[in-house]
LOKOLSE-523290 format. One line per 2 residues: number of its first residue (from 1); their letters; for each residue x, y, z of N, C-alpha, C, O, CB. Coordinates in Angstrom, 3 decimals. Last residue first. Glycine has a CB too. Layout:
REM LOKOLSE-523290
NUM) a) X:Y:Z:X:Y:Z:X:Y:Z:X:Y:Z:X:Y:Z  ... .
//
This chain:
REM LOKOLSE-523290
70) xx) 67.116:125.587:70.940:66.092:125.808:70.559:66.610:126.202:69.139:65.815:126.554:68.268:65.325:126.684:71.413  68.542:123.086:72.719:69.108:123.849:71.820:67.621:124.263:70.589:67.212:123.523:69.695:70.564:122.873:71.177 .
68) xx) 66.951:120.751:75.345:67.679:121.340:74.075:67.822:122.574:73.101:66.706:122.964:72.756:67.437:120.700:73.406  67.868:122.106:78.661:67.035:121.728:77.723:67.875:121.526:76.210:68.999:121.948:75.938:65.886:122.816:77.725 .
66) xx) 70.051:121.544:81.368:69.606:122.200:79.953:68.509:121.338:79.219:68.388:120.114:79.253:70.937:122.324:78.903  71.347:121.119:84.841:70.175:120.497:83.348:69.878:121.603:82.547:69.442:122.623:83.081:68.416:119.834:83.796 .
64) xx) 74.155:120.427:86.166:73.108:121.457:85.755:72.179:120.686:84.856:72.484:119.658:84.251:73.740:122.784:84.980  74.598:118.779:88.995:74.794:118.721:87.941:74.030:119.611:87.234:72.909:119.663:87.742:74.747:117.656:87.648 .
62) xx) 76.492:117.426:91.665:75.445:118.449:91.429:75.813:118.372:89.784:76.905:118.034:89.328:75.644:120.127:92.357  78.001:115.245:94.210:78.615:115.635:92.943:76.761:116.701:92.959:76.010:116.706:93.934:79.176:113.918:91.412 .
60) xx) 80.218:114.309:96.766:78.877:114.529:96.577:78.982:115.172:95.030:80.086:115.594:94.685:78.186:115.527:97.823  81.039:111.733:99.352:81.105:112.653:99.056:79.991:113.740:97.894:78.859:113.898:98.350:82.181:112.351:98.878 .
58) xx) 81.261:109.801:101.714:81.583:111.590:102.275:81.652:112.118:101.250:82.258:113.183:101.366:82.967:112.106:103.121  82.610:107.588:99.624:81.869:107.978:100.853:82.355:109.538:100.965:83.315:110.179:100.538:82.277:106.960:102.274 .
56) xx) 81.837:108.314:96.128:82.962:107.732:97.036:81.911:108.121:98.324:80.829:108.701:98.228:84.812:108.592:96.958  79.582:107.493:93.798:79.890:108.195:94.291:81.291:107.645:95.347:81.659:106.480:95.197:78.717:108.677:94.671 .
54) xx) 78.673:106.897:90.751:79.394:106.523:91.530:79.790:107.219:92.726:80.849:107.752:92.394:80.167:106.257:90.946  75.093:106.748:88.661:75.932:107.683:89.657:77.740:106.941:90.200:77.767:105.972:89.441:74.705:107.832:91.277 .
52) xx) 73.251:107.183:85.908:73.976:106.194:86.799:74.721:106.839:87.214:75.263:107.658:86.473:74.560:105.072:86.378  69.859:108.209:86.078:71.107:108.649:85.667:71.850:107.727:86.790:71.496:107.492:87.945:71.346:110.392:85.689 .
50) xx) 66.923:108.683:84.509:67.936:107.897:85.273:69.390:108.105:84.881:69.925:108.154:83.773:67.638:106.460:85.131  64.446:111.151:84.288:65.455:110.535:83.557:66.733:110.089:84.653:67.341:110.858:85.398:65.920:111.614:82.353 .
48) xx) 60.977:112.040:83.674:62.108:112.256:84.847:63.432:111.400:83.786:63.196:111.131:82.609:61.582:111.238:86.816  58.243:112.332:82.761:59.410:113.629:82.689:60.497:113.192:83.882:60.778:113.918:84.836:58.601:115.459:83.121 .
46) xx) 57.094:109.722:82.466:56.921:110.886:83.698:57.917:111.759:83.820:58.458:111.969:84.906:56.827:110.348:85.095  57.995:108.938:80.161:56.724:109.263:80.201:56.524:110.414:81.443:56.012:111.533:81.402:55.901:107.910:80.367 .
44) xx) 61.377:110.489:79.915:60.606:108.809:80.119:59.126:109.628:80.512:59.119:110.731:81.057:61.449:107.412:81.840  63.749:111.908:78.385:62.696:112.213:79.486:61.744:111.003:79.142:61.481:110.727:77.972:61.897:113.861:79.385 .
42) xx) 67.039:111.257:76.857:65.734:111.052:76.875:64.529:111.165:78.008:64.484:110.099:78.622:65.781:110.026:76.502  69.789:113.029:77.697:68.931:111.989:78.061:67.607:112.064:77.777:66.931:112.893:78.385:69.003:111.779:79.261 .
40) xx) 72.986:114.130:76.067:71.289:113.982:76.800:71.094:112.532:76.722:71.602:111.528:76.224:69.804:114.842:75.843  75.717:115.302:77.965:75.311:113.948:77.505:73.476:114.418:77.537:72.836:114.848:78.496:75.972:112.426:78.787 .
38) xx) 77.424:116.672:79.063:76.938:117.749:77.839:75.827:116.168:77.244:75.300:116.172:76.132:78.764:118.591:76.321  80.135:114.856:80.370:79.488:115.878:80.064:78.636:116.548:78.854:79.184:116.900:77.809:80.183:116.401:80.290 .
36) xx) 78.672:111.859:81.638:79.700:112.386:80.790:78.835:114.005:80.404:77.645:114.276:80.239:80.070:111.151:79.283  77.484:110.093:84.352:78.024:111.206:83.753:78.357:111.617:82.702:78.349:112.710:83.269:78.689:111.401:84.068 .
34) xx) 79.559:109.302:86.443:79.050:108.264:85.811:78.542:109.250:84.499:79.290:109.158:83.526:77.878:107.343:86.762  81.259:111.443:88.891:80.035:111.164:88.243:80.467:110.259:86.612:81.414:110.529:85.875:79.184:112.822:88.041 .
32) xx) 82.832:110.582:91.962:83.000:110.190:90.814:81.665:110.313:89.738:80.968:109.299:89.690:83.490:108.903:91.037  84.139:112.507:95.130:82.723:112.172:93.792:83.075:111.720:92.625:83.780:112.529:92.022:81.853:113.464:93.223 .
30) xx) 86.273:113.434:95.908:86.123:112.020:96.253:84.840:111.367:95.401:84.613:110.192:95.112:85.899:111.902:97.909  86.850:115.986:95.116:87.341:114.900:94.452:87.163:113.465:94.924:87.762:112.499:94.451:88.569:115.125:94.343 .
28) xx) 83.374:117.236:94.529:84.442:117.065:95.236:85.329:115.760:94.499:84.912:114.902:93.722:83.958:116.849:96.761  82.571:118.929:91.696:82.204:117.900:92.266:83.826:118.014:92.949:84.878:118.465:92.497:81.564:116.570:91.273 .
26) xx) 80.598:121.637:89.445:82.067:120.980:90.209:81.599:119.871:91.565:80.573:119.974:92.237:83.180:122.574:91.038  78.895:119.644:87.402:79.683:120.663:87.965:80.111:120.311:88.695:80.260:119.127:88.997:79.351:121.626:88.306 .
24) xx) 77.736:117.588:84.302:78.343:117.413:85.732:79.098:119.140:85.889:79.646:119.754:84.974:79.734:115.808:85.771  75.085:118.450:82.708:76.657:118.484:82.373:76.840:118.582:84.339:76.330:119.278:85.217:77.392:120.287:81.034 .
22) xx) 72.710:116.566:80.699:72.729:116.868:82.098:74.536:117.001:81.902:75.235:116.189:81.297:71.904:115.493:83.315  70.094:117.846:79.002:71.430:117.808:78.985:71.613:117.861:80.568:71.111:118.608:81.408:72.125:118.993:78.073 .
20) xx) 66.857:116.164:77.910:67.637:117.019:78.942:69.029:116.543:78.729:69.336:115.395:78.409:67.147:116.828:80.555  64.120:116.112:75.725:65.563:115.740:76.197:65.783:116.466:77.096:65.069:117.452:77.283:66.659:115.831:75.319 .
18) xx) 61.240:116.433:76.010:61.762:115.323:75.295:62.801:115.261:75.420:63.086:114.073:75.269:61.603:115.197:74.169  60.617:118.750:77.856:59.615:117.430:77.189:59.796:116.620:76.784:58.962:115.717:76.835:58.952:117.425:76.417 .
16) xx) 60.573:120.770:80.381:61.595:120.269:79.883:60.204:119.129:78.991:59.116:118.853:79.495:62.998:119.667:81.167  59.762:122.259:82.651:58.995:122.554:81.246:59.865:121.398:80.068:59.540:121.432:78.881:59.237:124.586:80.717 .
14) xx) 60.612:121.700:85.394:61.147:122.382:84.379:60.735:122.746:82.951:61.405:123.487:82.231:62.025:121.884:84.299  59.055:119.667:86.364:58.751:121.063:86.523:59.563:122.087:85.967:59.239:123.271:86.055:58.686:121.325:87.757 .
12) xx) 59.541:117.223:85.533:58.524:117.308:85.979:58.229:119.149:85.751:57.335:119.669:85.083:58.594:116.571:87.432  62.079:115.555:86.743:62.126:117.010:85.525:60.927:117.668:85.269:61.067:118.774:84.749:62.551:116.623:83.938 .
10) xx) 63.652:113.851:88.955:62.705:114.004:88.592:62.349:115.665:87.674:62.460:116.755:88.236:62.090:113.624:89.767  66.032:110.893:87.966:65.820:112.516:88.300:64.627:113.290:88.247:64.451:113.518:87.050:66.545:113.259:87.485 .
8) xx) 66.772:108.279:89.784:65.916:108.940:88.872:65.919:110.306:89.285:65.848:110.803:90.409:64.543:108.374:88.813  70.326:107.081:90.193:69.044:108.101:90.608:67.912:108.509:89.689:68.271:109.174:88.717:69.573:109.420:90.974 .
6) xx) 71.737:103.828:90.406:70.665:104.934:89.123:69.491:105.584:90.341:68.535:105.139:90.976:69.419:103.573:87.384  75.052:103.105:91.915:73.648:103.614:91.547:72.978:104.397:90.823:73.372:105.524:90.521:73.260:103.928:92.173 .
4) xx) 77.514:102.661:93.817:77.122:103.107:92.319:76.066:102.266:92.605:76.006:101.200:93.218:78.131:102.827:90.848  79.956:103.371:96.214:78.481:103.017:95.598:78.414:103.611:94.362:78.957:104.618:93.907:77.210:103.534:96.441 .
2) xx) 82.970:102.793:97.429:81.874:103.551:96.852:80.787:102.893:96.283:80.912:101.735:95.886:82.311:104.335:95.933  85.457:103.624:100.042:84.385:102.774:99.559:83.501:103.578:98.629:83.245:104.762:98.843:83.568:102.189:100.728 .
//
């Protein structure tokens, strides 16, 4: 079984201001991330950014965040 859902991410404290790269890592194979790698996302007034998820049961995905390319 799986769920899909938008986690807000909260970025708040990364210094981050106007984009974030979010690149999926390693994820079990029952995790499906929604995702695409190296993808930004626009930071929304309260520095956070929604991200659509799939996950399978039991399982779990992590993702790094970058800023942009100074």
């Amino acid at each position: 079984m799986q769920i899909t859902t938008n986690v807000t991410v909260p970025l708040y404290y990364t210094g981050l201001t106007t984009t974030a790269t979010l690149t999926p890592g390693d994820a079990t194979t029952a995790a499906v991330a929604a995702v695409a790698a190296g993808e930004a996302h626009t930071l929304r007034r309260d520095y956070s950014v929604v991200v659509e998820m799939t996950i399978e049961a039991s399982g779990y995905a992590w993702w790094v965040v970058d800023g942009p390319a100074e």
